[in-house]
N, C-alpha and C positions, 0 to 999 in steps of 0.2 A: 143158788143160781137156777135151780128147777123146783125150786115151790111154786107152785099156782100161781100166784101172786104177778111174778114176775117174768114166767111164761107167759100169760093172760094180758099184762102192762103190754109186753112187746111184739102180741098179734094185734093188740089194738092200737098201738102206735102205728104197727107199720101199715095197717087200714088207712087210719086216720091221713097218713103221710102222703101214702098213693093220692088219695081226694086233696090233699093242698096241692102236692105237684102238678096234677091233670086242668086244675082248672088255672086259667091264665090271670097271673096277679095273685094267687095265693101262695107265697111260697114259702120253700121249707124254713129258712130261718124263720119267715111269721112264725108256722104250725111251732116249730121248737118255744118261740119266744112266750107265744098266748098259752104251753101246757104247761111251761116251767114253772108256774106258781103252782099248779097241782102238787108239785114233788117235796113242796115243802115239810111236810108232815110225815114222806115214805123214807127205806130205809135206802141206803145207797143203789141197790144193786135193782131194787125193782123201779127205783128211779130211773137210774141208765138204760133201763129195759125199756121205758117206754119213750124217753129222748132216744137214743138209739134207733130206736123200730120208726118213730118221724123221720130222722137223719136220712133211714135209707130210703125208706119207702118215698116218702118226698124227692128225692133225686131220681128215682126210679120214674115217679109220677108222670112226670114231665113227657115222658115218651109216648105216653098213651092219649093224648090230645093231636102231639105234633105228628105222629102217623095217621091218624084216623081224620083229621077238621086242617090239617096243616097250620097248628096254632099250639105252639110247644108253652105248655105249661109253662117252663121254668128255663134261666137261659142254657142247663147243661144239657135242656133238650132242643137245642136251636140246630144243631148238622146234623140228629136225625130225621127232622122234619126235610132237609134237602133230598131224602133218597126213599124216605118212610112213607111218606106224601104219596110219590108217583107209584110204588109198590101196591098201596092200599087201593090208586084210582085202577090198577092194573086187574084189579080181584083180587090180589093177595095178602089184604089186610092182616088173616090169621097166621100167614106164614113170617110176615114184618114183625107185628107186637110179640109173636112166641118167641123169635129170632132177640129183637129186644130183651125180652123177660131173660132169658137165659143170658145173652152175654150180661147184662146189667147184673145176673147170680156168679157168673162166673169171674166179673171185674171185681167185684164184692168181698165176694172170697178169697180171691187173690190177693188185695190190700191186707184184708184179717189175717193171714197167713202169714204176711210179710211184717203186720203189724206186731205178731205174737213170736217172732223169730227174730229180725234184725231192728227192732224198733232202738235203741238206744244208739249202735251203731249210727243209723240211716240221719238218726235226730245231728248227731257230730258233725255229719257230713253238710247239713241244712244247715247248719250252726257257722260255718266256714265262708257261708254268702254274704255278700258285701251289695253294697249299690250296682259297681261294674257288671256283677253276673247276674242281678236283678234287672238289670235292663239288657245283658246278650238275651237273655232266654226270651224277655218280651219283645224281643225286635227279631229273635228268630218266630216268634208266635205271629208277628207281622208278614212276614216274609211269604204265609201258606198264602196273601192274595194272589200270587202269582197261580195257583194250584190253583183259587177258586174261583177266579176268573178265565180261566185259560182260554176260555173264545174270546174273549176281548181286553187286553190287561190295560190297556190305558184307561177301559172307561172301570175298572176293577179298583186300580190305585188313586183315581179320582174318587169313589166310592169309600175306601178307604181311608182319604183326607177330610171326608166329609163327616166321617166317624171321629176321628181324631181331631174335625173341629167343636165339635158338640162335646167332648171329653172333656175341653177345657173350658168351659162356660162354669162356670163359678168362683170361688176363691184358688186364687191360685195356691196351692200345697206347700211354698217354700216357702216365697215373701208373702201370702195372708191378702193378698188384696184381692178385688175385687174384678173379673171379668165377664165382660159379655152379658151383664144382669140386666143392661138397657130399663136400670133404676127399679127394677121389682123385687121385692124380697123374695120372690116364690125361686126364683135362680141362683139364691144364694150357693143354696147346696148341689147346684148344677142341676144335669137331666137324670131321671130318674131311670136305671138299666132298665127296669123289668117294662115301665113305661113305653122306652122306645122298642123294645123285644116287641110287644106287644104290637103296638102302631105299625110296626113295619111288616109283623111277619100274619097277624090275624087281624087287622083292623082292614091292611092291605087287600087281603084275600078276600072278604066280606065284600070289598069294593067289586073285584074282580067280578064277584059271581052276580052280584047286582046288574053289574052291565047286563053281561048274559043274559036274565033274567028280560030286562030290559029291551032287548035286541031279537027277543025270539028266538034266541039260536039255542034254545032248552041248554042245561047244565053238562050236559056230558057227565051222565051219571056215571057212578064208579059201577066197574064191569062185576058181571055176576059174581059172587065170592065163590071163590073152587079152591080144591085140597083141604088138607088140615094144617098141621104145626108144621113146623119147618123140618124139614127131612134130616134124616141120617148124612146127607153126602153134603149138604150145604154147611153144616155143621162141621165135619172135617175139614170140608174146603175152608172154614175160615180160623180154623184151630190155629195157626200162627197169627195171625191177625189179631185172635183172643187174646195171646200170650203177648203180643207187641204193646197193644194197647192196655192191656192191664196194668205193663210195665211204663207206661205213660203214665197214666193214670195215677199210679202209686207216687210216683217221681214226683209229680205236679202238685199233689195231694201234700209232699212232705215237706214241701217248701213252701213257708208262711207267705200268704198275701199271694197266690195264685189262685188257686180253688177250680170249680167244674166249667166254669167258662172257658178256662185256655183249654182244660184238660182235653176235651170235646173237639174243639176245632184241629189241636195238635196231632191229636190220634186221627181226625179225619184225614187232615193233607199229607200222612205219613201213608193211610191205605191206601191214598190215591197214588202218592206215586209209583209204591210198591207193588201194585195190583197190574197182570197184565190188559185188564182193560178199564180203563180210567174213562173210556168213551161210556161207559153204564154211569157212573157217578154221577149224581143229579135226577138222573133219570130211571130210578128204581136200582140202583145198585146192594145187593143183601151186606159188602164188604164194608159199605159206607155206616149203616145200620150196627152191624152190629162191632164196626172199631167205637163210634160215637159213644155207644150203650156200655160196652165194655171200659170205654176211660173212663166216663162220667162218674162211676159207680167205683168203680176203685181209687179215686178219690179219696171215698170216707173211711177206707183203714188207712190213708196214708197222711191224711189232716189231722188222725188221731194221734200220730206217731210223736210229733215236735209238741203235740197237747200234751200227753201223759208223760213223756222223760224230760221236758224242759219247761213246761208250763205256758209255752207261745202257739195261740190257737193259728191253724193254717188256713184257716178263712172265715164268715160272718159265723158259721153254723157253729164250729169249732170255738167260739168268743162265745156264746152263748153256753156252752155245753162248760164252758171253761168256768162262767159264774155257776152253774152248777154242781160243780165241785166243791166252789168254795160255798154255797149253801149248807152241803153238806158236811165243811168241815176238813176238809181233805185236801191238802195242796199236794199240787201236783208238781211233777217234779223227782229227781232218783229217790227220794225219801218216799215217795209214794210205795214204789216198788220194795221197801223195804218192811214199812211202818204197814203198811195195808195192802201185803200182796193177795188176799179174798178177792178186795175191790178191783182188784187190776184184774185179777183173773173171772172176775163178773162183768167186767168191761167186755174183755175180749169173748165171753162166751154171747153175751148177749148180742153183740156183730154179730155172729157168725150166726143165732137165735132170727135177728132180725132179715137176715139175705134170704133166709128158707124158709120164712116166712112171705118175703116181697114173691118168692120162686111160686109157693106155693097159691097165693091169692092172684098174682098175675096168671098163672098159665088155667088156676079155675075159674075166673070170671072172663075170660079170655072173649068167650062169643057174646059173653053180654056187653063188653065195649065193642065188639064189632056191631054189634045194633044202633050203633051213634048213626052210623055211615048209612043206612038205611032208613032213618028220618027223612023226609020228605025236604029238598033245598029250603023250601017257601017256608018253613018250621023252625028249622034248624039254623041258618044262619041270623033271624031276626034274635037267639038263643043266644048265640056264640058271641054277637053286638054286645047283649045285655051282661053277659059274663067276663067280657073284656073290659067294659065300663065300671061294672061292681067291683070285678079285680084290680084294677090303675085306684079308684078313689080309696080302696080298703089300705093299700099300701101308706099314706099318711092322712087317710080321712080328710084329700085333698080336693077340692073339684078343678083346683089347677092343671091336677096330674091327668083327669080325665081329657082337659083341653089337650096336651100336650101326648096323649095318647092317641090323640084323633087328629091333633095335626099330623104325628108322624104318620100315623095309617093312609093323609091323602100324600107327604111326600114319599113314603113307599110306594104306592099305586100308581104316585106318576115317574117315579122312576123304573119301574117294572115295564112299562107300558113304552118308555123309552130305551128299555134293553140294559137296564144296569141292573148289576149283582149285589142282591140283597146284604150276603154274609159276609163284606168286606165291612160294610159300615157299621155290623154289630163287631165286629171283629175290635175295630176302630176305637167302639165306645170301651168295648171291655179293658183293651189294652194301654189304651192311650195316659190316664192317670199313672200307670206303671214305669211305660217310656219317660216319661215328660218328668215326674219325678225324680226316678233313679241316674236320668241323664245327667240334672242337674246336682243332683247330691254328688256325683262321682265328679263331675266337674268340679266342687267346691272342694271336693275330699284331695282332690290332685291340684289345686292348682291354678285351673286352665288349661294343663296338660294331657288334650285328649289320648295319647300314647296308656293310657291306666286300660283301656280295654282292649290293649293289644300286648301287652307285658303282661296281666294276669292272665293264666292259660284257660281257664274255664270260660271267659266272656270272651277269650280269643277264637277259642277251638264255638261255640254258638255265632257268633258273627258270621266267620267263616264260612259255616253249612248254611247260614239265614242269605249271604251276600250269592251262595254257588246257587241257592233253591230260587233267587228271585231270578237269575242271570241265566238259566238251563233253559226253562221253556220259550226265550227269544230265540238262543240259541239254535234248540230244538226243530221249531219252526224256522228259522233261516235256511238248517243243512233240510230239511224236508221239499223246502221250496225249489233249494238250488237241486236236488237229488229229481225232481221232477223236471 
């Protein structure tokens, strides 16, 4: 585990990983998918080393685009672009990404931790889910539009129908047919997530600034950079926050067919509501940043967890690491732990190899991404165009996807423009295959007897907090109104 070799593999993974995540359209399952044929020839553990140091560094990645250009890399960096963005236009860019860097080490760690402690246990417990609690949990993941709309929720849940109507554009997932293709084969496989992340949250923004540009009203450049890393107090102050959201994080991570998209939005609308000022979110909040950074990232000790004791990868990245295994020879599964406890214990060190490593090239190259922000508009955004385009086409060496990258980016701009909430409709796309699945599987599993997610207690006891979390902020606002 500490021969050269395999220290070496997992600082240049996790280099390598950063660069897929930060640029928009490269992303970590690609970087895993394009080096796994490298590993062919290596021995197990410096293999892992270097898939590993992608896994994290690539999740990490994402955060350093969506604070610095408002154009998240990757989609488990889509909520901190909501708080990261306005911090970095504030001058605080060094204090944002260091804030990021660290919770992202700290969610890391925490997964590895729990991954090398209760991984078998945790795997039983993931193993106990059915349809019904695969869709509370993604209808309680629904539910944060109320949280992220809260100035306007009608036009929030309309936003988020709009998500859930684009999720179902393709084959349908039970009965096999055919939706919403309007006879193109390019729609078979639906919309493309990273494609619409893209279009709505960087293609939109390019637009945005263009006007400006356009209108003379100069860019409102970001404000002088002042301070350094992020303080000793702000760090305390969000030390439960760390602990909440790593424990998201890890949860979401162990339960196959989730991954960093719910994990990220989950942990956001739990800071928000927990947080005494929820009036900052959005608008440079440090709580938003670093819950986001802190799930996203404890994710990959807890996708590892159902990988190595039962052999069911807990999201795309986790499938790919999974034929890695089997390259190597190695099923995985309680035998693993048995037959080859080295490799399990070259697994869990090279985590832990790879977090201290993201720690350590995030917080030293720290001012040389801040010099992103200091490019000149007129430079810089014709860049981030061209980087968004490369990125949408690389994904299936499509030029459809680029069309469909650039559609979204003008119906993001005009929905902006119109006052609707971006993150309901990424919300929408993430979840919506989950809902719409697991809805009808439990249906078919019962019967027709919708009573199945109010008899089993776990998709009872999620409904419940998803129906009280949409039904609170009306409420909310009613006794405010009448109180005035």
């Amino acid at each position: 585990m500490f021969t050269l070799a395999s220290v070496l593999f997992c600082f240049i993974g996790t280099c390598i990983g950063i660069i897929f995540g930060a640029i928009p359209g490269l992303t970590t399952t690609m970087a895993i998918a394009l080096f796994l044929p490298f590993t062919f020839g290596m021995e197990a553990i410096p293999a892992f080393a270097l898939l590993l140091g992608l896994y994290c560094g690539g999740v990490y990645g994402g955060s350093i685009t969506a604070i610095l250009i408002n154009t998240p890399g990757t989609p488990a960096a889509a909520a901190t672009a909501l708080d990261g963005y306005p911090l970095a236009r504030q001058g605080k860019a060094l204090e944002a990404l260091s804030l990021a860097t660290l919770a992202s080490f700290i969610g890391g760690m925490f997964s590895c931790i729990v991954l090398i402690l209760v991984a078998p246990q945790l795997a039983k417990v993931a193993l106990s889910f059915g349809p019904p609690e695969y869709f509370a949990i993604s209808f309680f993941g629904l539910s944060m539009v109320a949280t992220l709309a809260a100035d306007n929720i009608v036009k929030g849940v309309i936003a988020a129908c709009f998500g859930l109507f684009i999720a179902m554009i393709g084959i349908d997932p039970i009965g096999g047919s055919l939706r919403f293709t309007f006879g193109t084969i390019h729609l078979i496989a639906g919309i493309d997530l990273i494609c619409a992340l893209i279009g709505l949250f960087a293609i939109s923004e390019v637009f945005s600034k263009l006007e400006t540009i356009y209108r003379d009203k100069g860019l409102g450049h970001m404000e002088q950079i002042k301070g350094k890393f992020v303080t000793l107090k702000i760090l305390k102050a969000n030390a439960f926050n760390f602990l909440r959201s790593s424990i998201i994080g890890t949860i979401i991570g162990i339960i196959p067919a989730t991954g960093v998209g719910m994990a990220n939005w989950v942990s956001y609308n739990e800071a928000k509501r927990a947080t005494r000022h929820p009036e900052l979110f959005g608008k440079g909040s440090y709580e938003g940043v670093a819950a986001s950074e802190a799930a996203n990232n404890a994710v990959t000790g807890g996708a590892m967890v159902p990988l190595l004791t039962l052999g069911v990868p807990g999201d795309t990245m986790t499938a790919i690491l999974l034929g890695a295994l089997m390259i190597q020879g190695l099923a995985p599964g309680p035998k693993l732990f048995i037959d080859h406890p080295e490799v399990v214990t070259g697994i869990y060190g090279m985590l832990a190899l790879a977090n201290f490593f993201m720690l350590a090239v995030g917080l030293g190259l720290i001012n040389l991404f801040v010099k992103i922000i200091k490019v000149p508009a007129k430079v810089l955004m014709p860049l981030v165009l061209i980087m968004c385009f490369v990125g949408s086409y690389a994904i299936q060496n499509s030029l459809f996807d680029v069309y469909v990258t650039l559609i979204f980016g003008i119906i993001g701009y005009l929905l902006v423009k119109a006052k609707f909430p971006i993150p309901p409709i990424l919300l929408g796309i993430i979840l919506g295959p989950l809902i719409e699945s697991n809805f009808r599987r439990s249906i078919t599993m019962s019967r027709g007897d919708m009573s199945i997610f109010f008899t089993r207690p776990i998709s009872a006891v999620f409904i419940g907090i998803a129906l009280i979390a949409m039904v609170a902020p009306i409420l909310r606002e009613k006794l405010t109104a009448k109180k005035a």
